[in-house]
C-alpha positions in Angstrom: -34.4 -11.0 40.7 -31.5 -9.2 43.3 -28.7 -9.2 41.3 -29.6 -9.7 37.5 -33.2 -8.6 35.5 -34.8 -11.1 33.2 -33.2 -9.6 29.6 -29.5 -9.4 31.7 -30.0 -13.0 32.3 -31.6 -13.6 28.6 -28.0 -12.3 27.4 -25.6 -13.9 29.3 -27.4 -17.5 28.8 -27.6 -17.2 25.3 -23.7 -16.0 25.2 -22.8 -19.1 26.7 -25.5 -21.4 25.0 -26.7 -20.3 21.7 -28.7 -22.7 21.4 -30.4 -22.1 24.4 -34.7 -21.8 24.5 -35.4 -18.7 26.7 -39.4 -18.3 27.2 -39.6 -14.2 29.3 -42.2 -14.9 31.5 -43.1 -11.2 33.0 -46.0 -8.8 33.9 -45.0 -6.1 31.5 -47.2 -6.0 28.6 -44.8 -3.6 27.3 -44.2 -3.2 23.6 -40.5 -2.6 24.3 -40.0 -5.1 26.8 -41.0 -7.9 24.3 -38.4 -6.2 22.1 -35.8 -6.1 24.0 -36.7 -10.0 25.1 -36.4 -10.9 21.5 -33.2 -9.2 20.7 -31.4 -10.4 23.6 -32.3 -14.2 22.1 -35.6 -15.3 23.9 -38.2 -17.7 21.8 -40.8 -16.9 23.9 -42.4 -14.4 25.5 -45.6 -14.6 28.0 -47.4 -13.0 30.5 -47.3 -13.8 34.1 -51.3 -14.4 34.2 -51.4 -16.6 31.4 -53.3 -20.0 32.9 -50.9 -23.2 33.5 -52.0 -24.6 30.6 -50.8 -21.8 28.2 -47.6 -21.9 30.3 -47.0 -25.4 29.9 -47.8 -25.8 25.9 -45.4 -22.8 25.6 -42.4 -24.8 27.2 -44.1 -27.5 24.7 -43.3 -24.8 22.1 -39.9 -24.0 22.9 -38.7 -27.7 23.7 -39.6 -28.6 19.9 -37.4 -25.6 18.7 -39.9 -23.3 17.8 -41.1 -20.1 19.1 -44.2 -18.3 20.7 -45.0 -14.9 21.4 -48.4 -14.2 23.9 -51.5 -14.0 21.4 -52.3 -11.2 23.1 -49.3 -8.9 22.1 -48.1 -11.3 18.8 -50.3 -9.0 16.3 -49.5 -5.7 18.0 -45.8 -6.5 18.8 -45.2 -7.3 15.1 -46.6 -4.3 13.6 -45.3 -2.1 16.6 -41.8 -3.4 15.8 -41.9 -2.9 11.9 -43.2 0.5 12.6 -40.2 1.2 14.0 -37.6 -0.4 12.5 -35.9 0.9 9.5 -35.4 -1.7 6.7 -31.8 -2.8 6.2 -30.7 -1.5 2.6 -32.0 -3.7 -0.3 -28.9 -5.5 -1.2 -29.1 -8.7 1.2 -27.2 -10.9 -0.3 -27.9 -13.8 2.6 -31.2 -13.8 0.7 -29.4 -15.0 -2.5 -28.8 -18.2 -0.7 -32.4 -18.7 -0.6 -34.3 -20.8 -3.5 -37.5 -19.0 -5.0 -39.6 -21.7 -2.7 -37.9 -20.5 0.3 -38.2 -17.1 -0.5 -41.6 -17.5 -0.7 -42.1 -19.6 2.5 -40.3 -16.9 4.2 -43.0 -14.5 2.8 -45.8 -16.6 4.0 -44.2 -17.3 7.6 -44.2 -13.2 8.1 -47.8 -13.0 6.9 -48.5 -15.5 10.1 -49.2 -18.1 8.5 -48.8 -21.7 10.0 -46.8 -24.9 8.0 -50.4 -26.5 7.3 -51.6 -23.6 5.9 -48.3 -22.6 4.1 -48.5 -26.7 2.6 -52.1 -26.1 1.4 -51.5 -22.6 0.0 -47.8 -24.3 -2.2 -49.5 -27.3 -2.6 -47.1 -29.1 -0.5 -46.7 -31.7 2.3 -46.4 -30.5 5.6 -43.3 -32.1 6.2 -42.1 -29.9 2.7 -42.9 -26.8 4.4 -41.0 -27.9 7.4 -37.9 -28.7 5.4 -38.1 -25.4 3.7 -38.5 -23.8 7.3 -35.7 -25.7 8.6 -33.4 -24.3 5.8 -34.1 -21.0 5.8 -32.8 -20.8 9.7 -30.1 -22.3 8.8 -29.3 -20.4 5.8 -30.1 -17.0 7.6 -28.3 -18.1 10.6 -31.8 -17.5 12.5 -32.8 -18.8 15.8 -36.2 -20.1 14.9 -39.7 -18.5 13.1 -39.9 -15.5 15.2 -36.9 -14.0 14.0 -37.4 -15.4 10.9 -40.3 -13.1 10.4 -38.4 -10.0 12.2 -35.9 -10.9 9.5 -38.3 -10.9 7.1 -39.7 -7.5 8.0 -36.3 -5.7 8.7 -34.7 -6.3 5.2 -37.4 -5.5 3.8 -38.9 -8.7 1.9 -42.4 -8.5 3.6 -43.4 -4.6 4.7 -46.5 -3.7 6.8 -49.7 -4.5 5.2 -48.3 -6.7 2.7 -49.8 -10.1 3.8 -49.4 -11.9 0.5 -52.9 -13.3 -0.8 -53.7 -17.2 -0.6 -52.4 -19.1 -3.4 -54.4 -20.3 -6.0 -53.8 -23.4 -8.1 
């Protein structure tokens, strides 16, 4: 791009449209370029080699509201990003706002886990989870899943290592 990189551009689209989906398409598989991708407000994040396919379910992704991170750097971004990050004090109150239910679907979401398998681990209808989901971004003021599980990780309700055990009935 002559006049502007990708994460300029990232900011100054999602200054004027919050709301905005921004999927970083690039050939850095740099830990720090995803980074910096996420906290200037893009949902996704993918490789230029990716196949059309991938490319095209990922604007499928984004156009639904959520978000997608490559599956080849997802894992190692996540950890690399905790690893680095220093948890915000332990007096959140945002979290407050949170029910015990949403609490705990915010602890699933940062072990990874999808809304069928958060439903069959609560015991609950998808559509249940994706209430739950739905209110926790808006209670958290959060762009969608991705930074609800950097969110997650930063304040320290989920830490490294901690991927909470299945639910048993």
């Amino acid at each position: 791009m002559p006049e502007l990189d990708g994460l300029s551009a990232t900011r100054l689209l999602i200054a004027e449209r919050p709301h905005l989906r921004v999927l970083a398409l690039t050939t850095f598989d740099l830990d720090e370029y995803v980074f910096e991708a996420l906290r200037a407000g893009a949902s996704g994040f993918l490789l230029k080699d990716a196949p059309a396919e991938e490319l095209t379910s990922a604007i499928h992704v984004l156009a639904r509201g959520d978000a997608l991170l490559a599956p080849a750097v997802t894992r190692r971004i996540v950890e690399a990003f905790v690893a680095r990050s220093d948890p915000a004090p332990a007096d959140t109150p945002e979290l407050d706002d949170l029910s015990p239910r949403e609490v705990e679907v915010l602890r699933l979401l940062a072990a990874g886990r999808s809304n069928a398998q958060i439903a069959g681990e609560l015991i609950v209808s998808d559509a249940t989870v994706k209430t739950h989901v739905s209110n926790i971004l808006a209670k958290l003021r959060l762009r969608d899943r991705i930074h609800a599980v950097i969110y997650a990780y930063e304040t320290g309700l989920v830490r490294p290592g901690s991927n909470p055990p299945a639910h048993r009935a």
